[in-house]
C-alpha positions in Angstrom: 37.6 5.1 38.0 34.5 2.9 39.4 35.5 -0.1 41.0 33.4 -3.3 40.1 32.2 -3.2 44.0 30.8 0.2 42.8 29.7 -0.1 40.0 27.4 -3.2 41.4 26.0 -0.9 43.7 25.3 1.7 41.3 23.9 -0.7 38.6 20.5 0.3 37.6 18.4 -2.5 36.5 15.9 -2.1 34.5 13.5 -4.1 32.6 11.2 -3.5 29.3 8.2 -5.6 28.9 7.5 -6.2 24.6 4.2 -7.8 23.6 1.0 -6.6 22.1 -0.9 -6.8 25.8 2.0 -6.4 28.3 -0.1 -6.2 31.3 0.4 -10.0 32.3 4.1 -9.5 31.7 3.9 -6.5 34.1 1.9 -8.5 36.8 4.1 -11.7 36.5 7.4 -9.2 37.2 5.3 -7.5 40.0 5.3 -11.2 41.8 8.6 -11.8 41.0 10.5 -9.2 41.6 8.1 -7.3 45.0 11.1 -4.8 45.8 10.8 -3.4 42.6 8.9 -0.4 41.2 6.9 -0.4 38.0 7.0 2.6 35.7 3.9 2.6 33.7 1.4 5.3 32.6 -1.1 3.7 34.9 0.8 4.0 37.9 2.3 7.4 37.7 -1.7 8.6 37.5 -2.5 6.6 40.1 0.3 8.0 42.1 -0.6 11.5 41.1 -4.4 11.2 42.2 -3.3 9.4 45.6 -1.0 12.4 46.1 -4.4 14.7 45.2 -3.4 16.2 42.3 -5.7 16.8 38.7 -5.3 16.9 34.9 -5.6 20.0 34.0 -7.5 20.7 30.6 -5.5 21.8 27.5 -6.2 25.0 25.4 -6.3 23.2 22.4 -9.3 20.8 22.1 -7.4 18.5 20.0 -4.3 17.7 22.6 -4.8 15.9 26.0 -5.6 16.8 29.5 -2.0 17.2 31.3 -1.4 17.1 35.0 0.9 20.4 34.7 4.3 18.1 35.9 7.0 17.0 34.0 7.6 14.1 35.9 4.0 12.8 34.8 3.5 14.3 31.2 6.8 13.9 29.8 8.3 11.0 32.6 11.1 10.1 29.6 12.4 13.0 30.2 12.9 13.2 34.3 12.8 9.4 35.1 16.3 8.6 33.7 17.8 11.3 36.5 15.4 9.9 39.3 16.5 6.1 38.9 18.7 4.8 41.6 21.8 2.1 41.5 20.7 -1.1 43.1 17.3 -0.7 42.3 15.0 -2.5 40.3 12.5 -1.0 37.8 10.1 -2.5 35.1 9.6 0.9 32.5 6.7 0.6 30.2 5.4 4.2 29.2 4.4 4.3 25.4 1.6 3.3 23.9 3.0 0.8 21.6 4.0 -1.6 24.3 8.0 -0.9 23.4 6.9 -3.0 19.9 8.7 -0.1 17.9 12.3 0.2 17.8 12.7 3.7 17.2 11.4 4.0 21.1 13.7 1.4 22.3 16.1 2.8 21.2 15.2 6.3 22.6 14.4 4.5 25.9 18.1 3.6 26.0 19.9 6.5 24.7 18.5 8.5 28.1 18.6 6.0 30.4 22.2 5.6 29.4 23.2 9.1 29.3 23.5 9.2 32.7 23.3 6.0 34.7 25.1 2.8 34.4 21.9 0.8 33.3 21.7 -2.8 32.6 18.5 -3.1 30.1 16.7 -6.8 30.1 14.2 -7.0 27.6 11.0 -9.9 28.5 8.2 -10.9 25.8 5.8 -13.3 27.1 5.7 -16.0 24.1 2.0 -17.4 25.1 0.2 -13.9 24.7 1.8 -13.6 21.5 1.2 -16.8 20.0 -2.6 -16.6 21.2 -3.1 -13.3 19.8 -1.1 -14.1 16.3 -3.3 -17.4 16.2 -6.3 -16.9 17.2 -6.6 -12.6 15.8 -6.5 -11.0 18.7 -7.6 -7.3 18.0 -5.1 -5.2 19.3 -4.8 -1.6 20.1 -5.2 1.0 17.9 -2.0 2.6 18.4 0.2 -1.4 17.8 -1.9 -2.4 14.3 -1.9 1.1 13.2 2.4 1.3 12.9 2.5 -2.4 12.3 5.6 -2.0 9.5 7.7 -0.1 11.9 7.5 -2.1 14.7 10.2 -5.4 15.4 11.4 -7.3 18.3 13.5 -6.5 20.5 17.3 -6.7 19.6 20.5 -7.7 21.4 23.2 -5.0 21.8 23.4 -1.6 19.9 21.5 0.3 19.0 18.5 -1.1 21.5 20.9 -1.4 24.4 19.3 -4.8 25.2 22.0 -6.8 27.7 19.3 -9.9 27.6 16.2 -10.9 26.0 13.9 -13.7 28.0 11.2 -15.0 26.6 8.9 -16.4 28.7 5.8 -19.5 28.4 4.5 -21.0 31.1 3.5 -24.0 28.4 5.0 -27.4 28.7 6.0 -28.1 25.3 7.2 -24.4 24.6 9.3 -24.4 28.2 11.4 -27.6 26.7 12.7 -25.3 24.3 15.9 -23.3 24.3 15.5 -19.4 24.4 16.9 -19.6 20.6 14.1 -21.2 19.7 11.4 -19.4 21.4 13.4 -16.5 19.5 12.7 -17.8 16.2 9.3 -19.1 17.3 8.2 -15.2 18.5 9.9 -13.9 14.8 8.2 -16.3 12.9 4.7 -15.3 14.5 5.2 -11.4 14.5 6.4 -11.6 10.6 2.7 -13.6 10.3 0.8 -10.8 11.7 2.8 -8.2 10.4 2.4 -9.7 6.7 -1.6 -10.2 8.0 -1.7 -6.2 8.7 -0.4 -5.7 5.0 -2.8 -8.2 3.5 -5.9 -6.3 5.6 -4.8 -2.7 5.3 -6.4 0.0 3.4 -4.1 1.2 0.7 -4.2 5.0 0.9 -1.4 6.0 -1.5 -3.1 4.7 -4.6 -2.0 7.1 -8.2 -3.4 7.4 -11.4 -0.8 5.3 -13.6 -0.6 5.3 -17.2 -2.9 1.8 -17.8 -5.9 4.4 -15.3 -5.2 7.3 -17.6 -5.3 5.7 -20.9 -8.7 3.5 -20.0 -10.5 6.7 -19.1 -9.6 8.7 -21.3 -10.9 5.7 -23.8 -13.7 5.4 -22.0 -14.5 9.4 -22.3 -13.5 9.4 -25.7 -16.3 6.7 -26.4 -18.7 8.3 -24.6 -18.6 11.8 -26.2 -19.7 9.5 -29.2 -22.8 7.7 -27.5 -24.5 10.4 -25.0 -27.0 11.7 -26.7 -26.2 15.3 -25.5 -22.5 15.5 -27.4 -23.1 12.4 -29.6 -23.5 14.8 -33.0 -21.1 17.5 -32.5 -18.1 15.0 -31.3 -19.5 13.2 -34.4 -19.1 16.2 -36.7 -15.7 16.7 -35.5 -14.9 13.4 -36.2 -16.1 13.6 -39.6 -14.3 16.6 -40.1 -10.8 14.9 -38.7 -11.5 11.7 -40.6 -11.6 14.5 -44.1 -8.5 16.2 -42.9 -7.0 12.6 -42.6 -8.2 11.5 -45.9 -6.6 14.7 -47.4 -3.3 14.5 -45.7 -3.0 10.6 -46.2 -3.9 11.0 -50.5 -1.4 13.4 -50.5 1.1 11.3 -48.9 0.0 8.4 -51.0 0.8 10.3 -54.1 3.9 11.3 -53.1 5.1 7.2 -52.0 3.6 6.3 -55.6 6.1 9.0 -57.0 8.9 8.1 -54.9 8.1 4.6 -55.9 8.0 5.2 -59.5 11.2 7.2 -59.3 13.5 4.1 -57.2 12.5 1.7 -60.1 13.4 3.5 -63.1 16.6 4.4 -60.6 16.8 0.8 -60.3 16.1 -0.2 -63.8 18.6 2.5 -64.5 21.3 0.7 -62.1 20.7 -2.6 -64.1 20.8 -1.7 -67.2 24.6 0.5 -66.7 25.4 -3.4 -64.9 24.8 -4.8 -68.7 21.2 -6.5 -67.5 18.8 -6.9 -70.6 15.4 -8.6 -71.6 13.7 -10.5 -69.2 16.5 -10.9 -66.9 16.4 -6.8 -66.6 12.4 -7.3 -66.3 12.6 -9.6 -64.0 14.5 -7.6 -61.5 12.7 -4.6 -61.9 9.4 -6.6 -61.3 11.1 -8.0 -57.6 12.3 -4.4 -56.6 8.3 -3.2 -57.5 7.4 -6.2 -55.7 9.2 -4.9 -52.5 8.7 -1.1 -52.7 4.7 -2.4 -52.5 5.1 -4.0 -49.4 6.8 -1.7 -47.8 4.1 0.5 -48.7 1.5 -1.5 -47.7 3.2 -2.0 -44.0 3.1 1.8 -43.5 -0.6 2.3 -44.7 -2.5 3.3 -41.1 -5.2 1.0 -40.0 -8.9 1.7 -41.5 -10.7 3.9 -38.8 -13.9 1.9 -37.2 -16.6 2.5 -37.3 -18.8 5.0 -34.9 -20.4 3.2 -32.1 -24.2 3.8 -31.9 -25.9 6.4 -29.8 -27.5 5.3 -26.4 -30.8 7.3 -26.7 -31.9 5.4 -24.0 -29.0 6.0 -21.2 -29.9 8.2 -18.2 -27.6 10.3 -16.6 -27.8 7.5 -13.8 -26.9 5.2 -16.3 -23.7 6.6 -17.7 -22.5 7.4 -13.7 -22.7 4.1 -13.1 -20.5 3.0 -16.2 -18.4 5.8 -15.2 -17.8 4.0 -11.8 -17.4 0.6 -13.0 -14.7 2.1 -15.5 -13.1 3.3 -12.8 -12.9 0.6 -10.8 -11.8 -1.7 -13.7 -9.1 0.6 -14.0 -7.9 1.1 -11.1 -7.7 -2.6 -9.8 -5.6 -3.3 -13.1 -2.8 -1.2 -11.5 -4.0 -1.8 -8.0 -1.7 -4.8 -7.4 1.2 -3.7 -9.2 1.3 -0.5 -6.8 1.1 -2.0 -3.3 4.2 -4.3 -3.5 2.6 -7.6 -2.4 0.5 -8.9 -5.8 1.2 -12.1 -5.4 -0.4 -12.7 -1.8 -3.4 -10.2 -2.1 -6.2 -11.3 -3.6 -8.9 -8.7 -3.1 -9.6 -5.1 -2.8 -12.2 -3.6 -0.4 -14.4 -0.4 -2.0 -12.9 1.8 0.4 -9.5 1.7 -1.5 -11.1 2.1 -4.5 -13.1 5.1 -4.2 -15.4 7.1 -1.2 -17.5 4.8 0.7 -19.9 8.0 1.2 -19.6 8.7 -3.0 -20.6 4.8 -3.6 -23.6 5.2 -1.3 -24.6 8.4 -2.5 -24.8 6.8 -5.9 -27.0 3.5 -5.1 -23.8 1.5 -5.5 -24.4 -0.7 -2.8 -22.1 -3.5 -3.7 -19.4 -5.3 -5.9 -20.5 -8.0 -8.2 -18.4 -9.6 -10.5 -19.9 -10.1 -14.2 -16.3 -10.2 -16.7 -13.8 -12.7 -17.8 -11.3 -12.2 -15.1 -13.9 -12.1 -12.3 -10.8 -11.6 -9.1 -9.4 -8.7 -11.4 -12.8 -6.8 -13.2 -15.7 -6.2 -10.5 -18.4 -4.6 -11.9 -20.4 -1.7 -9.8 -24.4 -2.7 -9.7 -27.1 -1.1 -8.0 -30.7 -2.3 -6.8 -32.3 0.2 -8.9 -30.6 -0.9 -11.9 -32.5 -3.0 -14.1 -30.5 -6.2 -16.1 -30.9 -4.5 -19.6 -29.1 -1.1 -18.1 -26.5 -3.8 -16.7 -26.0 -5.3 -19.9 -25.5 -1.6 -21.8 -23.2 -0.6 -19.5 -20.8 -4.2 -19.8 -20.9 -3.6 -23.4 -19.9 0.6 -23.1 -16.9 -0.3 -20.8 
């Protein structure tokens, strides 16, 4: 067994920089610690070119150029037998600038599997209050996994033995690490919620409000284009006879079963020893009732047929096909993405095709109904105001 003399000297320090831009954190360590070695991407290549090697190309056009040592293209996987005790090393290697957990803790499985590693984790609180506050673009590879990444954790599974947060502002240095803790969460859950609120919403399904519009709306318009206006007409004629049959016969048949419960009833009264008007009187109230509950179950008279748009182009009914669409899908567009309450708009490009839009003149959103944050209407420049009008009253 180790002795704590030995195990000193074999202690492997090692520290993980967290931010969205950790290169001042990097620098500021540099100074600070000048014994120590930093592990980064950028200087394992510069190492490798000043020891004159090259990145080799890769056979597949779609992976990157590797330098053809394991050391350099996969350093997770060698640098956690290379580190020495007593030594002091800053490790930085993924793109995410160790903001997602699943790579800290990945970090720390390896590093622990063979050394006795003492993990400090630093976030530099002024970078990420300035780029929370004042929208900072960050990298590509940060914004992109924004609702897996965290910050960084005490203890298992992270393996973090201390987390410092630095600022080198006067106010912010007055306060306890605690509260520069809470001060960092607070910020990161802002930007993370802003990354929800700005995202494009890609898993978007048909739900039963989309699917009951359209098919409305197609149903309508088989009655109005001029092309299938007269034979959905015909065929609705021809249900509307079928109807009329089915619902005379079953009108007949209530009248008969109505007929037959009051002389039942009449029956029932009379063997209870009811006579004259008193008998009349109740047979009258059970009519009265058999009527209205005949009434209740009569269907609803069919409307009318709307009229035929002679005058609609093709162009025309695309575009009221679109602005269906759209009016249907932003009805169950909030309900779908979890967070209704706090976003208040939808961009075209989670709606629909930015390429189909364009293709079709629909160059912009306009809204022209009730609702106007709920039911944007598709226009085009082409479009004159009376087309605009039809297509509001077809949808």
């Amino acid at each position: 067994m180790q002795s704590a003399e030995d195990m000193g000297i074999n202690l492997v320090d090692v520290t993980v920089p967290v931010g969205f831009e950790v290169k001042n954190l990097i620098k500021q360590w540099e100074a600070q610690n000048p014994d120590g070695i930093v592990l980064t991407q950028e200087t394992l290549s510069e190492w490798a070119e000043r020891s004159g090697l090259q990145k080799r190309p890769a056979n597949n056009p779609n992976a990157k150029a590797a330098w053809g040592i394991a050391c350099l293209d996969t350093p997770m996987s060698v640098f956690p037998m290379l580190l020495r005790g007593g030594r002091n090393y800053l490790l930085s290697l993924v793109s995410t600038h160790n903001l997602h957990p699943a790579q800290r803790i990945d970090v720390h499985s390896k590093l622990n599997h063979g050394l006795n590693v003492r993990m400090t984790g630093i976030v530099s609180v002024d970078d990420l209050i300035h780029t929370v506050d004042n929208n900072t673009p960050v990298s590509a590879a940060v914004r992109e996994f924004y609702d897996h990444l965290a910050m960084p954790s005490l203890g298992e599974p992270e393996g973090f033995d201390k987390v410092v947060y630095l600022t080198k502002d006067e106010k912010l240095s007055k306060l306890s690490q605690e509260q520069l803790a809470e001060l960092c969460l607070a910020k990161f859950t802002a930007w993370k919620k802003d990354c929800k609120l700005k995202s494009k919403v890609t898993d978007l399904k048909k739900g039963p409000f989309f699917s009951k519009t359209m098919d409305a709306f197609n149903r309508r318009k088989r009655f109005q284009h001029k092309s299938t206006a007269v034979q959905a007409r015909a065929e609705w004629e021809k249900e509307q006879e079928t109807k009329k049959s089915i619902k005379a016969a079953a009108k007949a048949k209530k009248e008969q079963e109505k007929k037959d419960a009051i002389a039942t009833r009449r029956q029932e009264l009379q063997e209870a020893g009811l006579e004259g008007a008193e008998l009349e009187e109740q047979v009258k109230q059970h009519e009265e009732e058999c009527q209205a509950h005949a009434e209740a179950e009569e269907d609803e008279e069919v409307d009318e047929l709307p009229p035929v748009l002679e005058e609609f182009s093709e162009e025309d009914w695309m575009l009221a096909g679109f602005r269906a669409e759209v009016h249907a899908r932003i009805h169950f567009f909030f309900s779908l993405c979890g967070f209704c309450s706090t976003r208040s708009w939808l961009h075209c490009s989670s709606i629909h095709s930015k390429n189909i839009f364009q293709s079709c003149g629909l160059s912009r959103l306009t809204s022209t109904t009730k609702n106007e944050s709920h039911f944007p209407a598709c226009t085009s420049h082409t479009t004159t105001s009376s087309t605009r009008e039809r297509v509001s009253i077809c949808c």
